[in-house]
BAVODO-788730 format. One record per residue: residue number from 1; residue in one letter; x, y, z of N, C-alpha, C in turn. Coordinates in nm, 2 decimals, decimal comma. Layout:
+-----+--------+--------+--------+--------+--------+--------+--------+--------+--------+--------+
| num | residu |   n_xx |   n_yy |   n_zz |  ca_xx |  ca_yy |  ca_zz |   c_xx |   c_yy |   c_zz |
+-----+--------+--------+--------+--------+--------+--------+--------+--------+--------+--------+
| NUM |      A |      X |      Y |      Z |      X |      Y |      Z |      X |      Y |      Z |
...
+-----+--------+--------+--------+--------+--------+--------+--------+--------+--------+--------+
//
This chain:
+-----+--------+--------+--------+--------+--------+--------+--------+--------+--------+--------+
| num | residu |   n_xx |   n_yy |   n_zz |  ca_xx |  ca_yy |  ca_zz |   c_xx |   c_yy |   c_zz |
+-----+--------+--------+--------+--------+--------+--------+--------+--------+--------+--------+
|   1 |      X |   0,08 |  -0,12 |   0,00 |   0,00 |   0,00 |   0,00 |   0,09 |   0,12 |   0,00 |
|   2 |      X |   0,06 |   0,28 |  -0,10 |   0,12 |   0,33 |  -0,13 |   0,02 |   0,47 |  -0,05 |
|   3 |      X |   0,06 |   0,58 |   0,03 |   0,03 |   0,64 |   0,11 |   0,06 |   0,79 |   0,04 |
|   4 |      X |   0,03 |   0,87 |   0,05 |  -0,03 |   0,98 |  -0,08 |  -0,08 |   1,15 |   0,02 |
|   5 |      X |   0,01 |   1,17 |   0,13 |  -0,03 |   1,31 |   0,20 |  -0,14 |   1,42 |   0,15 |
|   6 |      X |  -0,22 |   1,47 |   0,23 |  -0,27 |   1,55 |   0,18 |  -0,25 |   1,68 |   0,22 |
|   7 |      X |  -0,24 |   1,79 |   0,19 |  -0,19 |   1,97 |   0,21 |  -0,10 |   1,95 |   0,28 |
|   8 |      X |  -0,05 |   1,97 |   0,39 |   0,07 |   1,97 |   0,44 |   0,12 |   1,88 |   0,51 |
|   9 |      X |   0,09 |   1,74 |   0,51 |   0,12 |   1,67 |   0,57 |   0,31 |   1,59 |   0,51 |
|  10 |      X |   0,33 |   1,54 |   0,58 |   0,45 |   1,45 |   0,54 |   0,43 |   1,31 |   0,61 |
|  11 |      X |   0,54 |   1,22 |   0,57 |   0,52 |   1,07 |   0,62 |   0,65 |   1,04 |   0,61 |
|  12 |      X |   0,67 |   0,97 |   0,76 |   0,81 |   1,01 |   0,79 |   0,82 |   0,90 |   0,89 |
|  13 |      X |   0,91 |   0,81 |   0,80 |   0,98 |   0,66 |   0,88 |   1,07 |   0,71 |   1,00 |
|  14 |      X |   1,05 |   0,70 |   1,13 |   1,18 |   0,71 |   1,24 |   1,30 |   0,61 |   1,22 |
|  15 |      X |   1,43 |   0,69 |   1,20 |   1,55 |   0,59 |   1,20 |   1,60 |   0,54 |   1,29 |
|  16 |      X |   1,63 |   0,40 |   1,32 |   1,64 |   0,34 |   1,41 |   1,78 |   0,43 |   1,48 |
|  17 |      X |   1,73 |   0,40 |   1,67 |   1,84 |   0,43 |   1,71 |   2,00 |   0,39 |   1,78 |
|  18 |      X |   2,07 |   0,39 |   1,79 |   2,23 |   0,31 |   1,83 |   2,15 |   0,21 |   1,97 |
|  19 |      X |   2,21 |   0,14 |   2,01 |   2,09 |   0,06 |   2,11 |   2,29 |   0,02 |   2,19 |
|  20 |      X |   2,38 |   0,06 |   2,15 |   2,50 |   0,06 |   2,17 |   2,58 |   0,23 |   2,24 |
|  21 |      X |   2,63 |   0,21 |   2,34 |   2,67 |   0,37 |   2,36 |   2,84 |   0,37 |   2,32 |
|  22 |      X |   2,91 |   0,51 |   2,30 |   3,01 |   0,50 |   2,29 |   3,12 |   0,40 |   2,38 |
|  23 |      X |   3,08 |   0,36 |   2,48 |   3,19 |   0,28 |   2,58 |   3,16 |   0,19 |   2,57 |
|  24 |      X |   3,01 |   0,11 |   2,46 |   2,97 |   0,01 |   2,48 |   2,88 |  -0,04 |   2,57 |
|  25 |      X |   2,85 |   0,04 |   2,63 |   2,70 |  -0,03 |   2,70 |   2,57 |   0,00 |   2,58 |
|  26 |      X |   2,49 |  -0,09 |   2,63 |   2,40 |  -0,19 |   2,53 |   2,25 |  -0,13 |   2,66 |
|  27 |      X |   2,20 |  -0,08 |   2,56 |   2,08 |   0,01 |   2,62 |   1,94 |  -0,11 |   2,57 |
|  28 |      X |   1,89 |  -0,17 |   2,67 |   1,77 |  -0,23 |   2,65 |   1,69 |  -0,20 |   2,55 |
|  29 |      X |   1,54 |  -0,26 |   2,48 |   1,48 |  -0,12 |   2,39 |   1,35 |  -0,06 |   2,49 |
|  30 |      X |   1,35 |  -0,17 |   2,64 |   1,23 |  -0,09 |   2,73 |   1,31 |   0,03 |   2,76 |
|  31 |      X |   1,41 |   0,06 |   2,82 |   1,51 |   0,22 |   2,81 |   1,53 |   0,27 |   2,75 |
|  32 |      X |   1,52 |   0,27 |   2,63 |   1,56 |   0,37 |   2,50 |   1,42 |   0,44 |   2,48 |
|  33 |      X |   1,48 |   0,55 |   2,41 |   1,37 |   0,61 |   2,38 |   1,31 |   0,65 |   2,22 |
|  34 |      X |   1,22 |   0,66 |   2,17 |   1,20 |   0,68 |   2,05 |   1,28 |   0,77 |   1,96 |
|  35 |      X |   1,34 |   0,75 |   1,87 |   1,41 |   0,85 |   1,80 |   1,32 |   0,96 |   1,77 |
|  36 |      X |   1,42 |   1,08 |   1,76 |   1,34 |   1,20 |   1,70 |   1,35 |   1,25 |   1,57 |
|  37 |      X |   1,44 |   1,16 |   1,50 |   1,52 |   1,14 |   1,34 |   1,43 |   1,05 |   1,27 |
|  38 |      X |   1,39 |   1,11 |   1,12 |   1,33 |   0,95 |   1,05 |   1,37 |   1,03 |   0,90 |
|  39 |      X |   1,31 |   0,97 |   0,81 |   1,39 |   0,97 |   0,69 |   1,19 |   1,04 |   0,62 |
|  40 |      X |   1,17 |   1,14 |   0,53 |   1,06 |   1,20 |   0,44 |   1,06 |   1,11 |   0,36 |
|  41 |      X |   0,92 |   0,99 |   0,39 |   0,88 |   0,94 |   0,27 |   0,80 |   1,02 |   0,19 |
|  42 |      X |   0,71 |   1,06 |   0,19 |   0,61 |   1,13 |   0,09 |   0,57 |   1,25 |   0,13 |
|  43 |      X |   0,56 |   1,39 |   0,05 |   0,49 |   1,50 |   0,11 |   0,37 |   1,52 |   0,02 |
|  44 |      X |   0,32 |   1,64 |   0,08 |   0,18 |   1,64 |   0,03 |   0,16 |   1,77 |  -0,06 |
|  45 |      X |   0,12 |   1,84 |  -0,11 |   0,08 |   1,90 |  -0,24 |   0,15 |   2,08 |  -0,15 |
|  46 |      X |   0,08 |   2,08 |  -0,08 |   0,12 |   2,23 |   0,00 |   0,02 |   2,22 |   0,10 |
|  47 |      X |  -0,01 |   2,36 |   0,14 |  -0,12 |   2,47 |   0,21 |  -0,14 |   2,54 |   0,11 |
|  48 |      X |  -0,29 |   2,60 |   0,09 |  -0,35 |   2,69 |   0,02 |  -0,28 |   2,83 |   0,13 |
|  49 |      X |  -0,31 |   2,91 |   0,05 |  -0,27 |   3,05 |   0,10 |  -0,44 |   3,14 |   0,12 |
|  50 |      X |  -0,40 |   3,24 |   0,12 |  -0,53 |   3,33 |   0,14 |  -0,60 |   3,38 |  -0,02 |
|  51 |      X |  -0,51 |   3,34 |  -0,13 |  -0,60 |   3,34 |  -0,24 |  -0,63 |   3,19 |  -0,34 |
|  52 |      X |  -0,61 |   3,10 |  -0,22 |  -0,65 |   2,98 |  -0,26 |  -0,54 |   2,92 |  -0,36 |
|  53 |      X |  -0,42 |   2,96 |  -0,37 |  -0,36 |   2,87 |  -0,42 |  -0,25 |   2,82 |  -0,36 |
|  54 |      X |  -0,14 |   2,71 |  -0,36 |  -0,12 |   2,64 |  -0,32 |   0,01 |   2,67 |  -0,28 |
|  55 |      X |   0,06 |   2,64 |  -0,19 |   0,27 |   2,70 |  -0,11 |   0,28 |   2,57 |  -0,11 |
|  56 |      X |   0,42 |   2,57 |  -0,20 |   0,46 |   2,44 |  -0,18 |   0,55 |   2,38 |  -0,03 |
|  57 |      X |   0,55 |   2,29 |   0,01 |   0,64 |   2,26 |   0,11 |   0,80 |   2,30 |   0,09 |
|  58 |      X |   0,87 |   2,33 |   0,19 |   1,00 |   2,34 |   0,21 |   1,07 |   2,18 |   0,26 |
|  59 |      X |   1,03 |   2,09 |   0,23 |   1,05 |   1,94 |   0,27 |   1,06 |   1,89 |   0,15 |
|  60 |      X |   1,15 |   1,78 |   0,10 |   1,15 |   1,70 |   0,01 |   1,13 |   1,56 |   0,04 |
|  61 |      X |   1,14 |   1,46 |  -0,02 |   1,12 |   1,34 |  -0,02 |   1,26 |   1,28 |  -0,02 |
|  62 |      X |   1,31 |   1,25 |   0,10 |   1,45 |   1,18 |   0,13 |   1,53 |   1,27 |   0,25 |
|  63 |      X |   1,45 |   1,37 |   0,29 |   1,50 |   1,48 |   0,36 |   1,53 |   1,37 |   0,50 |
|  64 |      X |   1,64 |   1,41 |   0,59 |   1,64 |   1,34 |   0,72 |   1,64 |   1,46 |   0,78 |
|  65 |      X |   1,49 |   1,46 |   0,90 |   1,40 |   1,53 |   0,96 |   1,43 |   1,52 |   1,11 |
|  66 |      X |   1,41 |   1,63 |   1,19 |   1,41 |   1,65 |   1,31 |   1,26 |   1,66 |   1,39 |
|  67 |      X |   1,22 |   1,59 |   1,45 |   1,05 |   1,64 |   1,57 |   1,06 |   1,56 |   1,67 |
|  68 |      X |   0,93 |   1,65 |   1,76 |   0,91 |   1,61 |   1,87 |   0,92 |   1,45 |   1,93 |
|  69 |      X |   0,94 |   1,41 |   2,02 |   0,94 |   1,25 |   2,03 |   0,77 |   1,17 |   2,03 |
|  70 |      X |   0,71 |   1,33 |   2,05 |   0,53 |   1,28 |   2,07 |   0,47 |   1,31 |   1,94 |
|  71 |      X |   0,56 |   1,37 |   1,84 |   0,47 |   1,44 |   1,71 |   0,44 |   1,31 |   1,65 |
|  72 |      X |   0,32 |   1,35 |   1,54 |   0,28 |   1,32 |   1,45 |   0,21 |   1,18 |   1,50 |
|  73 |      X |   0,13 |   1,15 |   1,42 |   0,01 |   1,02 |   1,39 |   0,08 |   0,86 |   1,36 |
|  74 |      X |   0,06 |   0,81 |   1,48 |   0,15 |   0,68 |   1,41 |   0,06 |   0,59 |   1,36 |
|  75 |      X |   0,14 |   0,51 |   1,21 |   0,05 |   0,47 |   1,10 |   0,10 |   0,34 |   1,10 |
|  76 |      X |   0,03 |   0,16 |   1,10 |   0,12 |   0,09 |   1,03 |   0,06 |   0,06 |   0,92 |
|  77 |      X |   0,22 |   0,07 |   0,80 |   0,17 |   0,03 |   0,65 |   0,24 |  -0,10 |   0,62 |
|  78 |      X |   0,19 |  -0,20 |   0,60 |   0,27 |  -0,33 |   0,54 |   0,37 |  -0,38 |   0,64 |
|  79 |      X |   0,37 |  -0,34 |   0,78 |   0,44 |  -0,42 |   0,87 |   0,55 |  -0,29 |   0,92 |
|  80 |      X |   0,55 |  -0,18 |   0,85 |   0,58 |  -0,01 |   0,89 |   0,57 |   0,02 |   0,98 |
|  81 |      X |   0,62 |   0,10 |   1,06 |   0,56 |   0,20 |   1,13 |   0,62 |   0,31 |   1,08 |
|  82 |      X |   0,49 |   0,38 |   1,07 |   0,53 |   0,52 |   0,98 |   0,46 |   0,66 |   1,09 |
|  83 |      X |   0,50 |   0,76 |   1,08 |   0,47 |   0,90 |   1,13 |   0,37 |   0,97 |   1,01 |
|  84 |      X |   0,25 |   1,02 |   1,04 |   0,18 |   1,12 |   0,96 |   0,20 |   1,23 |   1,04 |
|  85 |      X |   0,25 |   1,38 |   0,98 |   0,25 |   1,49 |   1,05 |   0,30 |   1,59 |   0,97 |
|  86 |      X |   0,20 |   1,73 |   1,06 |   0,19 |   1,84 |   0,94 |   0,41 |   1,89 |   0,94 |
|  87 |      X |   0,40 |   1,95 |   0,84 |   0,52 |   2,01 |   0,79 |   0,53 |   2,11 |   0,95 |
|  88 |      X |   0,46 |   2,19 |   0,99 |   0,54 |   2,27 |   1,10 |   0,58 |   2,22 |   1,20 |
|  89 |      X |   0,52 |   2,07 |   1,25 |   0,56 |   1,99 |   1,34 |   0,70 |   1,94 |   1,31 |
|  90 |      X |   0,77 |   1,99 |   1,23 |   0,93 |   1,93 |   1,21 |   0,98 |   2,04 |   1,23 |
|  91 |      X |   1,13 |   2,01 |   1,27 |   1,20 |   2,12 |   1,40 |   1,30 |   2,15 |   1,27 |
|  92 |      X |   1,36 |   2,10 |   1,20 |   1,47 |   2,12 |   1,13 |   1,48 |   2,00 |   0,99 |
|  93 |      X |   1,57 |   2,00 |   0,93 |   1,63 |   1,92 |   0,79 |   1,76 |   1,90 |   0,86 |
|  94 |      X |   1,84 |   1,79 |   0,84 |   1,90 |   1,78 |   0,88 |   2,03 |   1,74 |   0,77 |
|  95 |      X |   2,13 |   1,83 |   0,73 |   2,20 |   1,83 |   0,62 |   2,36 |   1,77 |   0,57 |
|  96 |      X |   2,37 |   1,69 |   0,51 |   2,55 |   1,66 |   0,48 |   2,63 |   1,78 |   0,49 |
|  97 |      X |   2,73 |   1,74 |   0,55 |   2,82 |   1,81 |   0,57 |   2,89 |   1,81 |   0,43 |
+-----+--------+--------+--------+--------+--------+--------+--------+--------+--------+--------+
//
């Protein structure tokens, strides 16, 4: 199943997190906490503006995203767990050096 945003939404896989710390200790996954990193699978068309046409998103599709640990709608698709959530609910893009 193929998942299709609508106005400003995006859909956004969380990337797994290190479950290993730098010295080697090995963090349970009841301890760990949800990542706040996932990878932009699909965005949605825009928001309309005040003369009804359309602003596109500042998000692309592949973007690696920053949000809240509680944001967004959790979705499962085909064995997924995926995030639905509007574009201002992301804190940052997070960019190659």
């Amino acid at each position: 199943m193929k998942l299709r945003p609508l106005h400003d939404r995006v859909i956004v896989k969380r990337l797994e997190q290190e479950t290993k710390t730098a010295s080697g200790i090995v963090i349970p996954d009841n301890a760990a906490e949800k990542p706040d990193q996932g990878e932009v699978l699909a965005v949605g068309p825009g928001k309309r503006n005040e003369k009804g046409d359309f602003v596109a998103l500042n998000i692309k599709v592949g973007d690696r995203v920053l949000f809240g640990k509680y944001s967004g709608q959790t979705v499962k698709v085909d064995g997924d767990e995926l995030l639905v959530m509007r574009e201002e609910d992301l804190f940052a893009v997070v960019e190659k050096k």
